[in-house]
TORTIGU-401743 format. One record per residue: residue number from 1; residue in three letters; x, y, z negated of N, C-alpha, C in turn. Coordinates in steps of 0.05 Angstrom, whole numbers, plus 5000, padded with zeros to 4 digits. Example, Ala and Ser with C-alpha at 12.3 -4.5 7.8 and 13.67 -1.06 7.14 Angstrom:
{nr->1	rest->ALA	n.xx->5264	n.yy->4886	n.zz->4844	ca.xx->5246	ca.yy->4910	ca.zz->4844	c.xx->5264	c.yy->4934	c.zz->4844};
{nr->2	rest->SER	n.xx->5257	n.yy->4955	n.zz->4858	ca.xx->5273	ca.yy->4979	ca.zz->4857	c.xx->5258	c.yy->5001	c.zz->4843};
This chain:
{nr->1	rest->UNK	n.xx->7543	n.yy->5351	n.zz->1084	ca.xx->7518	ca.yy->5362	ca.zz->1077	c.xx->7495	c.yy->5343	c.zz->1083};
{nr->2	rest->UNK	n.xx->7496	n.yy->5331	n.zz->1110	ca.xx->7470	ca.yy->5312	ca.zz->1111	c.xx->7475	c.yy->5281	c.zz->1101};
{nr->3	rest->UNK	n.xx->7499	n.yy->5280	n.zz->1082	ca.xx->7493	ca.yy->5252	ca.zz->1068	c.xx->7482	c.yy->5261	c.zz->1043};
{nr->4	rest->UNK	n.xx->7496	n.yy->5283	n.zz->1033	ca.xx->7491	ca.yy->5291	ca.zz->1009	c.xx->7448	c.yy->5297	c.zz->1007};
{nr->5	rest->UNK	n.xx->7440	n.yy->5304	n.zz->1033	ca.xx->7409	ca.yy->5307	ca.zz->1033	c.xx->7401	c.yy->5276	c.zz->1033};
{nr->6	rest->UNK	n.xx->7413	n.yy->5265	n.zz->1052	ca.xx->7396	ca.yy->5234	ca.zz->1053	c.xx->7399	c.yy->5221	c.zz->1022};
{nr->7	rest->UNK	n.xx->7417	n.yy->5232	n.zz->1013	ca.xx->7433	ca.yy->5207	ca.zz->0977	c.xx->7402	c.yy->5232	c.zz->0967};
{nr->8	rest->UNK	n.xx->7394	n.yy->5246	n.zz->0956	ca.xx->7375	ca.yy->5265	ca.zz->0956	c.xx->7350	c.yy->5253	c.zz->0953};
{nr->9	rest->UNK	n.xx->7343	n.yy->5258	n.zz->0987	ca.xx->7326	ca.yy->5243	ca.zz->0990	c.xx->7316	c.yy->5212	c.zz->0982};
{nr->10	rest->UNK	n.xx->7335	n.yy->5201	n.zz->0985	ca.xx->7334	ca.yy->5165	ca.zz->0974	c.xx->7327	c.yy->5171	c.zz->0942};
{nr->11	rest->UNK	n.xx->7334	n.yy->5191	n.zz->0932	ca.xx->7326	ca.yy->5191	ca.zz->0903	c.xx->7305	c.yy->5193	c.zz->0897};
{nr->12	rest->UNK	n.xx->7290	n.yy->5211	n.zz->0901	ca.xx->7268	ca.yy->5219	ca.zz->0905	c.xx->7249	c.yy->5208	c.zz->0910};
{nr->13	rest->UNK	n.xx->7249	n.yy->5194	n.zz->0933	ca.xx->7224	ca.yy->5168	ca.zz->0942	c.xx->7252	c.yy->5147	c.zz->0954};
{nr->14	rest->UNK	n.xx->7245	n.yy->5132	n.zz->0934	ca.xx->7260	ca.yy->5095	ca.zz->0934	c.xx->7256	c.yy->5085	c.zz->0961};
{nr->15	rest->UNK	n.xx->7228	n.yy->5081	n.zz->0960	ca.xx->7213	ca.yy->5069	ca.zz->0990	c.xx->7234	c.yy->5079	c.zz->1022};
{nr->16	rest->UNK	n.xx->7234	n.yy->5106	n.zz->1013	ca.xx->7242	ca.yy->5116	ca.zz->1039	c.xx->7267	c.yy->5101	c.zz->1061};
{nr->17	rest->UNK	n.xx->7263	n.yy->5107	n.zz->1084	ca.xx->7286	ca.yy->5090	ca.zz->1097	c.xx->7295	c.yy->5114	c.zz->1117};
{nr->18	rest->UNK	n.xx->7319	n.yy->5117	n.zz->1112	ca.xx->7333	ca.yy->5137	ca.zz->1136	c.xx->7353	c.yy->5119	c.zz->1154};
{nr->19	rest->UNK	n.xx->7348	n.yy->5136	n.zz->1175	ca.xx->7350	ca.yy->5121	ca.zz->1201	c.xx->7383	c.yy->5130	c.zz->1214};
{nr->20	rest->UNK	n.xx->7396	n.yy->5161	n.zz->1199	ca.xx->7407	ca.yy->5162	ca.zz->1205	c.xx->7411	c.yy->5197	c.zz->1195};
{nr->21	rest->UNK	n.xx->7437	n.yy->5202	n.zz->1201	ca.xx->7436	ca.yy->5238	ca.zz->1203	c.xx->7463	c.yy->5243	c.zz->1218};
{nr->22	rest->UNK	n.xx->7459	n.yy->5264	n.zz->1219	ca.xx->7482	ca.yy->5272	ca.zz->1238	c.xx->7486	c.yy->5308	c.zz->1231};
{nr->23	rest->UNK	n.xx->7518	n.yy->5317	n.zz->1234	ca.xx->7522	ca.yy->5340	ca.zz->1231	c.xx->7542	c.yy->5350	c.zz->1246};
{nr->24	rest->UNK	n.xx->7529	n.yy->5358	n.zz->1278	ca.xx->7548	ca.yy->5366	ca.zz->1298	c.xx->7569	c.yy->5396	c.zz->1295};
{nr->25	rest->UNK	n.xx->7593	n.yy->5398	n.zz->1309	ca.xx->7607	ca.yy->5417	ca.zz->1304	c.xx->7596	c.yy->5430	c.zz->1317};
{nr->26	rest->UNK	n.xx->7603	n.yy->5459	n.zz->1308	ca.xx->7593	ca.yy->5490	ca.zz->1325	c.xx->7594	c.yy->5496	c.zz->1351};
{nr->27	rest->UNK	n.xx->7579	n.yy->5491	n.zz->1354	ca.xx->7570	ca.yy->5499	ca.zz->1391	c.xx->7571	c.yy->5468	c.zz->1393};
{nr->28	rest->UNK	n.xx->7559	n.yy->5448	n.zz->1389	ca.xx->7548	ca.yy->5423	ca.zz->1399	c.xx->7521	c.yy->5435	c.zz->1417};
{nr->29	rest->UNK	n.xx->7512	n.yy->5450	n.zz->1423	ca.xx->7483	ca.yy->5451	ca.zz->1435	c.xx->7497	c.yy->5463	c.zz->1462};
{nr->30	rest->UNK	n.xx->7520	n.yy->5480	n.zz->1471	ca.xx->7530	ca.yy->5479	ca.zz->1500	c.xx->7544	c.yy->5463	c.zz->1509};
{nr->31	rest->UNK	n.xx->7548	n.yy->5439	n.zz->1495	ca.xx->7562	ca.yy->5421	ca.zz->1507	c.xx->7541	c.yy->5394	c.zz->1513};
{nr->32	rest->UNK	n.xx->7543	n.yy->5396	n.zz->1538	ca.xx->7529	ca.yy->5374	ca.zz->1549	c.xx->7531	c.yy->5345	c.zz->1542};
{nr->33	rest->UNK	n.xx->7553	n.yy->5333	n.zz->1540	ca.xx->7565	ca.yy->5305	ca.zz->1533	c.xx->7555	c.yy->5307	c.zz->1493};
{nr->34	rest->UNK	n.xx->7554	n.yy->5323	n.zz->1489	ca.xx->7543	ca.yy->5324	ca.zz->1455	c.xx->7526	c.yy->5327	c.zz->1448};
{nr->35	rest->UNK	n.xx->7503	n.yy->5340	n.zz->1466	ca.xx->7473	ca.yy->5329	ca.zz->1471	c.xx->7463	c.yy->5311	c.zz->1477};
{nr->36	rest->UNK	n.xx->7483	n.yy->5296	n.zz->1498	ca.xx->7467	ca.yy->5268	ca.zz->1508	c.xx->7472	c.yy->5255	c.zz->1483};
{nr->37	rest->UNK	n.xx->7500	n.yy->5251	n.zz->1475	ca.xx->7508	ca.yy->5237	ca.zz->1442	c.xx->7487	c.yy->5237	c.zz->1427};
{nr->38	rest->UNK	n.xx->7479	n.yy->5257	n.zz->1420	ca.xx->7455	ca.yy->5271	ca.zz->1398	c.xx->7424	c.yy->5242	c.zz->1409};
{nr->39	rest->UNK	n.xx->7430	n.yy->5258	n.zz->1431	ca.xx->7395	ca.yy->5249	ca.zz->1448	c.xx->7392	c.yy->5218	c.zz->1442};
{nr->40	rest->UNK	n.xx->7424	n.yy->5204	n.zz->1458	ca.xx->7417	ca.yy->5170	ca.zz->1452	c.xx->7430	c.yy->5154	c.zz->1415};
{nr->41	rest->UNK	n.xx->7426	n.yy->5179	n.zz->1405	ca.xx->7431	ca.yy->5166	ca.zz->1375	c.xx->7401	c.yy->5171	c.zz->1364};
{nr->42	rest->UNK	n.xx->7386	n.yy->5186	n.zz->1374	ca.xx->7352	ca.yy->5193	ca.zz->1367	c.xx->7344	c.yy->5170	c.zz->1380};
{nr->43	rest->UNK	n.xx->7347	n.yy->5165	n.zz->1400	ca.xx->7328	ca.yy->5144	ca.zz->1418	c.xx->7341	c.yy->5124	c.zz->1404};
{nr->44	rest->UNK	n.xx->7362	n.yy->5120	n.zz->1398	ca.xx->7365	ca.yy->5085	ca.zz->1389	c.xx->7352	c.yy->5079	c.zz->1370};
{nr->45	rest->UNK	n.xx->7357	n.yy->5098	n.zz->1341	ca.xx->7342	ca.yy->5108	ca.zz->1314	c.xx->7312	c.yy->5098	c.zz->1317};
{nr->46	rest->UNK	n.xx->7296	n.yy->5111	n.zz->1336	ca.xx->7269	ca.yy->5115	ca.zz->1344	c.xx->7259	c.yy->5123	c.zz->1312};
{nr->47	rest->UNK	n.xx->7263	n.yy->5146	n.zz->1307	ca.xx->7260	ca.yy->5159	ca.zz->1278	c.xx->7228	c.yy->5164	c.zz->1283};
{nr->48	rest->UNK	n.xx->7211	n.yy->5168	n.zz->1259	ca.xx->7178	ca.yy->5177	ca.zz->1252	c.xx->7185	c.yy->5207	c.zz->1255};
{nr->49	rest->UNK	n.xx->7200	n.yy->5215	n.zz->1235	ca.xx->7204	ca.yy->5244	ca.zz->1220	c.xx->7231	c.yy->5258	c.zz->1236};
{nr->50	rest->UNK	n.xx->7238	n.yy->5276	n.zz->1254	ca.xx->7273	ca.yy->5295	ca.zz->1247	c.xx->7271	c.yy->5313	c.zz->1238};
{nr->51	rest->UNK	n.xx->7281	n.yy->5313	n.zz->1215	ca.xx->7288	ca.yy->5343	ca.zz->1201	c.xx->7317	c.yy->5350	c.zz->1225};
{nr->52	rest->UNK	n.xx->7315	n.yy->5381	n.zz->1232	ca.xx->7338	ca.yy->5400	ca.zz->1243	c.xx->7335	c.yy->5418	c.zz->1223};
{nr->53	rest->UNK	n.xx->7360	n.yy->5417	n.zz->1214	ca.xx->7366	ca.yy->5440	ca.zz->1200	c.xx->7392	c.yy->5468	c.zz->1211};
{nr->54	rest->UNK	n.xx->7387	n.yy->5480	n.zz->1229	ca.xx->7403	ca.yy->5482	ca.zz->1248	c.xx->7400	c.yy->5528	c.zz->1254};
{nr->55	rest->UNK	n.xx->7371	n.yy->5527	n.zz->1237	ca.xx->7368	ca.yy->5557	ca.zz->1230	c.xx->7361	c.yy->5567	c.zz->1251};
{nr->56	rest->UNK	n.xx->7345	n.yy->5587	n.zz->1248	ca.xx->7321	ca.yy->5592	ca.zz->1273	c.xx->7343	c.yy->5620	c.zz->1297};
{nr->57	rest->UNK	n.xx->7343	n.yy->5608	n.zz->1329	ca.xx->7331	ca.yy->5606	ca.zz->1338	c.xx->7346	c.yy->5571	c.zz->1349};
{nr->58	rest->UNK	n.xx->7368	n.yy->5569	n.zz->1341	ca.xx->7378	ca.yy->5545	ca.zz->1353	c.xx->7360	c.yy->5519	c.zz->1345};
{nr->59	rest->UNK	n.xx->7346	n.yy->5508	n.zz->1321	ca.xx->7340	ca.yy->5491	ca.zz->1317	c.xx->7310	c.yy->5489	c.zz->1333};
{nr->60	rest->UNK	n.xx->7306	n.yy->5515	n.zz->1337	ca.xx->7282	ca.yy->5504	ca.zz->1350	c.xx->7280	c.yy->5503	c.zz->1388};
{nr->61	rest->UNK	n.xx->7306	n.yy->5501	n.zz->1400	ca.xx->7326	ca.yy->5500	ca.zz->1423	c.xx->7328	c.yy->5471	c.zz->1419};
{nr->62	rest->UNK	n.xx->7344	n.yy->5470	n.zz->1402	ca.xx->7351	ca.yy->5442	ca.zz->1405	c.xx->7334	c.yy->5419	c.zz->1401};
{nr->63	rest->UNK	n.xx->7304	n.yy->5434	n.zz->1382	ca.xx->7285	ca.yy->5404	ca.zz->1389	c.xx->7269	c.yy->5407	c.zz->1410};
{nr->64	rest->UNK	n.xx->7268	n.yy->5431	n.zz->1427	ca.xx->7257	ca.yy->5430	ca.zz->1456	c.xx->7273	c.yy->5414	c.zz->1474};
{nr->65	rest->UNK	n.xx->7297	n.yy->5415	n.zz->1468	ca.xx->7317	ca.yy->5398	ca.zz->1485	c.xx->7314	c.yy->5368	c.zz->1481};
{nr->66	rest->UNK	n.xx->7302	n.yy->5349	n.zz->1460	ca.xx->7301	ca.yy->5321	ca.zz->1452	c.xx->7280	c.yy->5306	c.zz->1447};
{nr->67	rest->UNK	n.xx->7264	n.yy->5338	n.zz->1440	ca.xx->7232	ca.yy->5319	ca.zz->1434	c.xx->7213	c.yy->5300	c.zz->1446};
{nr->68	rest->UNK	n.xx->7226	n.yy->5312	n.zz->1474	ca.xx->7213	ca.yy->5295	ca.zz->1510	c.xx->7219	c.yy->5267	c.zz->1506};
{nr->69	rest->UNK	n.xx->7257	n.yy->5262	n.zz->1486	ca.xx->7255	ca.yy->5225	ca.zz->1483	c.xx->7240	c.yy->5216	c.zz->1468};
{nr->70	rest->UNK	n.xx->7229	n.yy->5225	n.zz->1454	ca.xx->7211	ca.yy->5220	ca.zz->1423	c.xx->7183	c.yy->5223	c.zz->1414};
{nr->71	rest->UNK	n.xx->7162	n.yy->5219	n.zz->1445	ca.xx->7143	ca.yy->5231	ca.zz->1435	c.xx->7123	c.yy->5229	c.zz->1407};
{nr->72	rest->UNK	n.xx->7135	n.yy->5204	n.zz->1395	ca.xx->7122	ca.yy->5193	ca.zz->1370	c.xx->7126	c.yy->5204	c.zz->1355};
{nr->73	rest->UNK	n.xx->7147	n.yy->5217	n.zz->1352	ca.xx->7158	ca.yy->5233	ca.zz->1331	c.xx->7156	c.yy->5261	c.zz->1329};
{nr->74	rest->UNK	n.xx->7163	n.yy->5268	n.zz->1301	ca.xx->7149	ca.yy->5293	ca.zz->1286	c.xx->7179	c.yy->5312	c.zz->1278};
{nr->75	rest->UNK	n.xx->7188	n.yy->5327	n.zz->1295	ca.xx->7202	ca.yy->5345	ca.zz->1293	c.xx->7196	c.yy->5372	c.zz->1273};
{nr->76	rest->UNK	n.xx->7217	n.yy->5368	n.zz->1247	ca.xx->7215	ca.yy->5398	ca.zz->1239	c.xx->7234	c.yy->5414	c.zz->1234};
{nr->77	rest->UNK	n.xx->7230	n.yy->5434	n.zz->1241	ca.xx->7254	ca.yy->5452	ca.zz->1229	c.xx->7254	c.yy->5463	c.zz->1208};
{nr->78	rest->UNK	n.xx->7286	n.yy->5467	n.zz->1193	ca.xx->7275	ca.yy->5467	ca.zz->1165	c.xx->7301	c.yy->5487	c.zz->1157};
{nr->79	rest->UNK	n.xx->7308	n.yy->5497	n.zz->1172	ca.xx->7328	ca.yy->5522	ca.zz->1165	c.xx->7357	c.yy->5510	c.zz->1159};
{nr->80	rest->UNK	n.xx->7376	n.yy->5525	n.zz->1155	ca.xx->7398	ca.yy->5517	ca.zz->1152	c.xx->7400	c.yy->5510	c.zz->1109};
């Protein structure tokens, strides 16, 4: 699902540069070792924009949990 949005997105605006995506298995947000995963694949990235698409109430959990590495960046949630 999130290559099929980035191939999408690249269509759409040429210019654009994605940094990366990721689509963790179910229940990635209680497992600790798959957060940090998550956390130092954002921080290496150092992304402008994260779309979570992750459906409300988890996605907006999970960018309280990462946003602290990223203050540059513009977290949104954007539903599943």
């Amino acid at each position: 699902m999130g290559e099929r949005a980035a191939e999408a997105m690249q269509a759409n605006y040429p210019g654009l540069r994605i940094a990366g995506w990721h689509s963790p298995p179910f229940g990635f947000e209680d497992d600790p070792a798959a957060m940090e995963a998550i956390r130092a694949a954002l921080r290496s990235a150092e992304p402008d924009v994260v779309y979570v698409a992750l459906g409300f109430p988890k996605q907006e959990r999970v960018i309280r949990l990462v946003r602290g590495d990223l203050p540059q960046a513009w977290f949104l949630g954007v539903g599943v």
